[in-house]
Residue, then its C-alpha position, 0 to 999 in steps of 0.5 A: x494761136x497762143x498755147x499756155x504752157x500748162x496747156x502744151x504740158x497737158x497736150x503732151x502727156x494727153x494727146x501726142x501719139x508721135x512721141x508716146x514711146x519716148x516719153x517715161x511713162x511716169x513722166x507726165x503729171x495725172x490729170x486732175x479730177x473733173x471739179x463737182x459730180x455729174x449725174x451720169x458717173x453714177x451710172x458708169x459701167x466698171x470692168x476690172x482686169x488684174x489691177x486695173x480697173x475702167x468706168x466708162x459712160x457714153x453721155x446722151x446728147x443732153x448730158x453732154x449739153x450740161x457738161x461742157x454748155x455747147x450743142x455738140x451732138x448737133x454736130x454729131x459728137x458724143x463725149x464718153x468719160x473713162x476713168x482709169x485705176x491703175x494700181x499696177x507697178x507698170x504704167x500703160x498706154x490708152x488707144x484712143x482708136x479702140x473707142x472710137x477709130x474716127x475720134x475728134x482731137x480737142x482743137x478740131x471741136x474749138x475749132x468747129x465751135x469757135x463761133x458758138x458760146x463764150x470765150x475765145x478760140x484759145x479758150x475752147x481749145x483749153x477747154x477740151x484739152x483740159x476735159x480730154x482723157x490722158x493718154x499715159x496712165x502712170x504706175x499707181x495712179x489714176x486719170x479720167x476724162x473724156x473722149x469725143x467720139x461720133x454720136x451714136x443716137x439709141x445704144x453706144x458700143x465701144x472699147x477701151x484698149x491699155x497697153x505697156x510693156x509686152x501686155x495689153x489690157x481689153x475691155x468692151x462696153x455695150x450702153x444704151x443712152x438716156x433719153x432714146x425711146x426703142x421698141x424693145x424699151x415697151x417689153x418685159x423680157x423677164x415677163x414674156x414667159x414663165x419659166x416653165x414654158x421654156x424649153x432648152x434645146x440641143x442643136x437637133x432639137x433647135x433645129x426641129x423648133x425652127x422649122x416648125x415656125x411660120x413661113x411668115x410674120x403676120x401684117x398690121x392686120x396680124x391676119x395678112x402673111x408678110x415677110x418671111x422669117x428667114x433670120x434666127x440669132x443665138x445668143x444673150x440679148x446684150x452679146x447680140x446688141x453688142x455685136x449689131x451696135x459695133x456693126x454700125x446698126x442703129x436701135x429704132x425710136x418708136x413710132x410717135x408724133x414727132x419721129x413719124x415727121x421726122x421720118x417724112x422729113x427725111x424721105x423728103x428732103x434727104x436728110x439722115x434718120x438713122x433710128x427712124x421707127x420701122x412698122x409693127x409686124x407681128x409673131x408669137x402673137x405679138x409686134x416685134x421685141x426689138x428692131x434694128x437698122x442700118x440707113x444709107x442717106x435717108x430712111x428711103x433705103x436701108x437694111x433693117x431687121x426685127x427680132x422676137x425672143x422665142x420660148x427656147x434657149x440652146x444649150x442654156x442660150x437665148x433664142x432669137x427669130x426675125x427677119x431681115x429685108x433690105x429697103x430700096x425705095x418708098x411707093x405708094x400703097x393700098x393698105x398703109x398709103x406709103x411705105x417702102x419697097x423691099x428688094x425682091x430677093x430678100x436671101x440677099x439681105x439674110x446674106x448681109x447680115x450674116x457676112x456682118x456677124x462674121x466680120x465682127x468676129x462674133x460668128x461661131x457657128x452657122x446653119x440653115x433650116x427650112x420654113x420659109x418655102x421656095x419661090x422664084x421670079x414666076x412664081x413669087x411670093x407678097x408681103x403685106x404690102x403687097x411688094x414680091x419676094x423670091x427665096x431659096x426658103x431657107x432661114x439662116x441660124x447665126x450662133x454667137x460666141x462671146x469669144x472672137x472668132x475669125x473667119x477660118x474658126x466659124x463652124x459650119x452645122x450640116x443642115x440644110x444646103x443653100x444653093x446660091x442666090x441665083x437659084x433662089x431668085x429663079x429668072 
């Protein structure tokens, strides 16, 4: 393989992690701005920290077609575009792992698409090297260019981490991608409520609220009662997007045509679908406002969860109510023909995500209230579609903080105690 030397150069100063300490920050050239204008810089998020300023921008998969005329989202790969202001006397680092920990190098993109397009091997390895962000951002200088991380389909979280001479630089993005049609795209947040019917509560207060909601969300005939709400999120709706998306939860499409057929397809043939659109299960009067997943190999098995935003904030925070069941499986039913079966013990999947949260370092407090109701493996409880659940009866109530927090820093609210899984799925 033939390497120009402009491209060893710009490989260097771009990519070679090894030699990054050895090399004077102001030793290597900035690279070049991205000739034209695309359509997606204008709607790039910019976050300053002193003087340094960040754009990023998560391309959609057609963006990405546009700007380099290969199908990589096929391949699952989605480009983000940084640009890097530093108008600082010191020059920092960019830690490409704080993008995306699993990132793709330029030569492995050649490579994998060295049999698609035009030009030769050489010419895609040029091509992405040239495109590919610098990684040494000089004193008094700019850089922008691209990182090529795993496509995430719905909502892209990321970071971008700078760091220099004892001092470090963060700055956290939460986009959606142009293109994808999610439940929570159909509602008017700022419309569900007037103003004055929400009611700001302290932690005694929000803990009445909650235990006086429905057992249970209603079924597609919005008479039938289904899956218990056992779940409430505080917090803004970006701060808990954010924090799900990172997590590795995925934004469901809507229920149409082609995503019902795609949805088959994967059940059937074991493909992955991981937006597959989830049923409409209703509370407060209406289908849910939001639905997130995480799907294993198919959409047959996954843990998915939806949340409605209810007409109270605490202490100035949103409100979240839903529930959360892990799917195990597909079987028919009498009412909706096929459709999945939930693991009976549903305080499992409440445990998950709150062992979730708290990984993400986004759990400040948590707590449980009752609501739900008890019941066991003699006596259970059904769902809409008829599949049984055993529950201790608590809800669980995750208060997020902008703020990380790690495990030994997590309060824990004197509510409601929860005696353990065992108990609550009864034998």
């Amino acid at each position: 393989m033939n390497v120009g030397r402009r491209t060893w150069n710009s490989w260097i100063c771009r990519l070679a992690p090894g030699v990054l300490l050895l090399l004077p920050l102001a030793g290597c050239a900035v690279a070049p701005p991205q000739a034209g204008s695309l359509d997606y810089r204008t709607r790039a998020e910019t976050q300053s920290d002193r003087g340094v300023r960040v754009s990023a921008v998560a391309l959609s998969p057609a963006e990405t077609q546009s700007g380099f005329t290969l199908p990589l989202a096929k391949k699952g790969i989605q480009p983000v575009w940084l640009e890097i202001e530093n108008r600082e006397d010191k020059g920092f680092y960019l830690n490409l792992l704080s993008v995306d920990p699993n990132y793709f190098s330029p030569s492995e993109l050649a490579w994998m698409f060295r049999n698609e397009g035009e030009g030769s091997l050489d010419d895609k390895i040029d091509m992405f090297l040239d495109k590919h962000v610098a990684v040494i951002v000089p004193p008094r200088s700019t850089v922008s260019g691209y990182v090529y991380t795993n496509l995430d389909p719905g909502a892209k979280a990321f970071g971008v981490e700078l760091f220099g001479k004892k001092d470090v630089r963060s700055f956290g993005f939460m986009q959606e991608v142009p293109g994808f049609e999610s439940d929570y795209h159909r509602v008017d947040f700022h419309g569900l409520y007037r103003p004055d019917e929400f009611r700001d509560l302290n932690l005694d207060g929000l803990r009445r609220y909650l235990e006086q909601l429905p057992c249970c969300v209603l079924g597609g005939d919005q008479k039938t009662p289904g899956d218990p709400v056992n779940l409430v999120i505080v917090g803004d709706g970006n701060l808990v997007l954010a924090t799900l998306v990172r997590q590795g939860w995925d934004l469901t499409e809507t229920t149409r045509g082609d995503t019902v057929w795609r949805t088959i397809g994967s059940s059937l043939f074991g493909a992955r679908y991981r937006t597959s659109p989830v049923s409409a299960l209703y509370l407060l009067g209406r289908p849910q406002d939001a639905a997130l997943q995480k799907t294993r190999g198919t959409v047959d098995e996954r843990n998915h969860l939806r949340l409605w935003l209810a007409p109270v904030t605490l202490e100035g925070r949103h409100v979240w109510v839903g529930q959360i069941s892990r799917d195990i499986g597909v079987r028919f039913s009498s009412k909706t023909f096929v459709t999945h079966k939930i693991d009976p013990i549903v305080d499992e999947a409440r445990l998950y995500i709150s062992l979730d949260i708290a990984a993400a370092q986004s759990l400040r407090a948590v707590g449980y209230v009752k609501g739900v109701g008890y019941s066991d493996r003699q006596s259970p409880r059904y769902n809409y579609t008829g599949d049984p659940f055993y529950t201790d009866g608590l809800r669980v109530v995750l208060i997020l903080g902008k703020e990380h927090h790690s495990l030994g820093d997590i309060d824990y609210l004197p509510w409601e105690p929860v005696r353990g899984r065992k108990e609550g799925a009864g034998k």
